[in-house]
N, C-alpha and C positions, 0 to 999 in steps of 0.2 A: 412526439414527446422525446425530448432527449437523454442519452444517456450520459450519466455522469460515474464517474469511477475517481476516485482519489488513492495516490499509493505515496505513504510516506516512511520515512525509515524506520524509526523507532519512537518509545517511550523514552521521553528523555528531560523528561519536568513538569509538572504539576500544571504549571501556567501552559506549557506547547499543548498538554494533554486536552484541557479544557477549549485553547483556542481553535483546536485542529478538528474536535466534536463539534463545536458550534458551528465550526464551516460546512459542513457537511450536514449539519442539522440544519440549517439554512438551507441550501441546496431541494431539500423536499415542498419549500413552500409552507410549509404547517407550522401553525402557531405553535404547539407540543410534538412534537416528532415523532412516532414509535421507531423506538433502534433495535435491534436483533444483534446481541454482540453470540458470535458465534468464535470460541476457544480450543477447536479441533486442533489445533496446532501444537495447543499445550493439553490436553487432552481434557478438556473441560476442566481444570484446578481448578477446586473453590475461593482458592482468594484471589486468583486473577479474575474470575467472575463477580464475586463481591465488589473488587476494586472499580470492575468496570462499571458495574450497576452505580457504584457510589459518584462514580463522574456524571455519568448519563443524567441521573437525577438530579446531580446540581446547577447542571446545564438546562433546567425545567424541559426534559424530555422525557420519554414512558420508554423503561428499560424492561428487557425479553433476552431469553436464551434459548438456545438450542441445541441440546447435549446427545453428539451421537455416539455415545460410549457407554447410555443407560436404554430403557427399553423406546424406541422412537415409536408415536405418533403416527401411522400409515400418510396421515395425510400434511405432512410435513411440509409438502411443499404448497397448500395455500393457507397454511401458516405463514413460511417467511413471505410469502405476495400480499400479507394482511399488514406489513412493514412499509415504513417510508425511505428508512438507511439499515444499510445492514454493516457493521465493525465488526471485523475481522482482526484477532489477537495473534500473536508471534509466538515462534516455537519452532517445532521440526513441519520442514515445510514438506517435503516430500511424503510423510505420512498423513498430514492433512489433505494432498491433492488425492493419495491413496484411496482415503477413508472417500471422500466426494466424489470421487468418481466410480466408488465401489455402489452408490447410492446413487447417482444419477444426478448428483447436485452440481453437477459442471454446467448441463441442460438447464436444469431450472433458474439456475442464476444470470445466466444468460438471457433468456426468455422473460425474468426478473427484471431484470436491468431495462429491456428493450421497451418494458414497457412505466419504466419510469422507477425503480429501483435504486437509492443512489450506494454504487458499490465503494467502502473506505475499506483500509486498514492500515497493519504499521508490519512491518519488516517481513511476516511470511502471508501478513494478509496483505503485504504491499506486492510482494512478488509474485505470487498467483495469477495475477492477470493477462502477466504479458505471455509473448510466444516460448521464453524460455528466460532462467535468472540463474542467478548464481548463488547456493546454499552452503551453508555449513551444516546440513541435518546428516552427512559424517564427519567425523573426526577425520584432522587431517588439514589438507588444502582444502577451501572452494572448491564444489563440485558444480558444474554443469547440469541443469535440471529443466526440463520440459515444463511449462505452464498449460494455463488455461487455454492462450492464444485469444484472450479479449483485446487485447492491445497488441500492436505490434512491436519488433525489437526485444529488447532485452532488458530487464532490471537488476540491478545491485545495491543493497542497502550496508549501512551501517560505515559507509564507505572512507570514511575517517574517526570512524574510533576501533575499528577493529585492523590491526596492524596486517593482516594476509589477503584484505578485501582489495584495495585498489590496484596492488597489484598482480594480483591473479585476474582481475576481470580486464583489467590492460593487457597483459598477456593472450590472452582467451581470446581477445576481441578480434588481435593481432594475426593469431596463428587460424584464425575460421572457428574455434569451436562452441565460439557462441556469437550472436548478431550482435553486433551495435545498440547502445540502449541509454541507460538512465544511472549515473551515479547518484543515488541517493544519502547526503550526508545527514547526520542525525539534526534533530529539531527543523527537516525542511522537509516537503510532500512537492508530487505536480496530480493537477489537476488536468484529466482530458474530458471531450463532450463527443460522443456519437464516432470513439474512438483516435481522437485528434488531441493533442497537446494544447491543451485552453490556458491554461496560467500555473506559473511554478510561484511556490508561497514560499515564506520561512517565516517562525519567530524567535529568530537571533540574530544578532546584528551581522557577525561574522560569517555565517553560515549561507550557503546556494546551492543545490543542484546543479548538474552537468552534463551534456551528453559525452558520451565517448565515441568518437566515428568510428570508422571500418579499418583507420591508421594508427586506432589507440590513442590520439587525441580527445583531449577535453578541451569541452566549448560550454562557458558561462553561460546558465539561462535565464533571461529577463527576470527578475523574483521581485516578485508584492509581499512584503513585508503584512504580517498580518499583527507582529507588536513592533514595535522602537520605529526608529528613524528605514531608511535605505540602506542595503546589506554593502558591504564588499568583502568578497570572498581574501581571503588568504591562505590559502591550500599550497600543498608544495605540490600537488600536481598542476599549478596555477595555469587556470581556463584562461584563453584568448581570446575570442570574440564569442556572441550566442547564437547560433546555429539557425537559419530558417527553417522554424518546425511551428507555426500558427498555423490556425485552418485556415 
């Protein structure tokens, strides 16, 4: 069974919101999906809960939560194993890896996944996966932050709307203090399968994904356009060719 993970930047439109759930709700195979939106990041808020419920549902999917900030369920984790996608909401990422690892939810998501789990999210449920990403959960520059290590390399979201993101993690890449990884610009996600780079999506015209190598370069990634025509990028960090990273 393979495993599927998607990590994409941010919420960044009604229309990206809905197409980037359906992809992922595909992904499980099921005519209705069950999703697990889990909001540890933002500490369970009720109206990003609400909001999320309210997409899920309009995407004829069965919407579920998972709030570890109120009295938890002992048996929590074959709950989330009774899910097909589990979405992951944005926030302080650092207190979210906290809180899940303080519960043993590193393990089970994993174990999750392995066995057919499809893991999504968007900015600090996108950054979780990898071996290490780059946060704002201080004030301040981008900090440097240890992940899950389900993926390899490094992730960075938000990467052109947020004015301190690309070039700190250009920097960073540069000087060793973080691996090589995934610029993530808003309204775009990559999809991997069984820990491999399977397809980089967007839906906006303008908009792509990038890696940054071990030199601080950025290199264009193939992207499947999931609305409009074919992207091209216009970034002033502007990519040069797309990297050999398929399985």
């Amino acid at each position: 069974m393979s495993a599927h993970i998607i990590a994409r930047s941010g919420w960044s439109s009604l229309e990206h919101e809905m197409a980037m759930l359906r992809y992922a709700a595909n992904l499980s195979g099921k005519e209705k999906a069950k999703i697990l939106f889990l909001n540890t990041a933002s500490a369970s808020t009720p109206e990003f809960v609400a909001g999320a419920k309210q997409k899920i549902e309009w995407i004829g999917c069965e919407f579920s939560t998972l709030d570890f900030f109120g009295s938890i369920n002992p048996n929590y984790e074959d709950y989330i194993n009774s899910h097909d996608v589990l979405h992951v909401g944005g926030g302080n990422t650092r207190s979210m890896l906290a809180v899940w690892r303080e519960y043993g939810l590193d393990q089970t998501l994993r174990k999750a996944n392995e066995q057919g789990l499809v893991l999504s999210g968007f900015s600090a449920g996108a950054l979780c996966w990898f071996e290490q990403c780059l946060t704002d959960s201080l004030q301040g520059e981008p900090q440097v932050l240890k992940g899950l290590g389900f993926l390899k390399g490094s992730a960075c979201p938000h990467y052109d709307s947020e004015e301190l993101r690309a070039p700190t993690y250009i920097k960073k890449i540069k000087s060793k203090e973080i691996l090589p990884g995934f610029a993530l610009r808003d309204f775009t996600a990559i999809h991997f399968v069984d820990g491999k780079l399977f397809k980089a999506i967007t839906t906006q015209e303008d908009k792509t994904p990038s890696y940054v190598d071990k030199d601080g370069e950025e290199k264009i990634l193939a992207t499947i356009p999931l609305l409009g025509p074919p992207v091209r990028t216009n970034s002033q960090y502007a990519p040069k060719q797309a990297p050999d990273l398929k399985p």
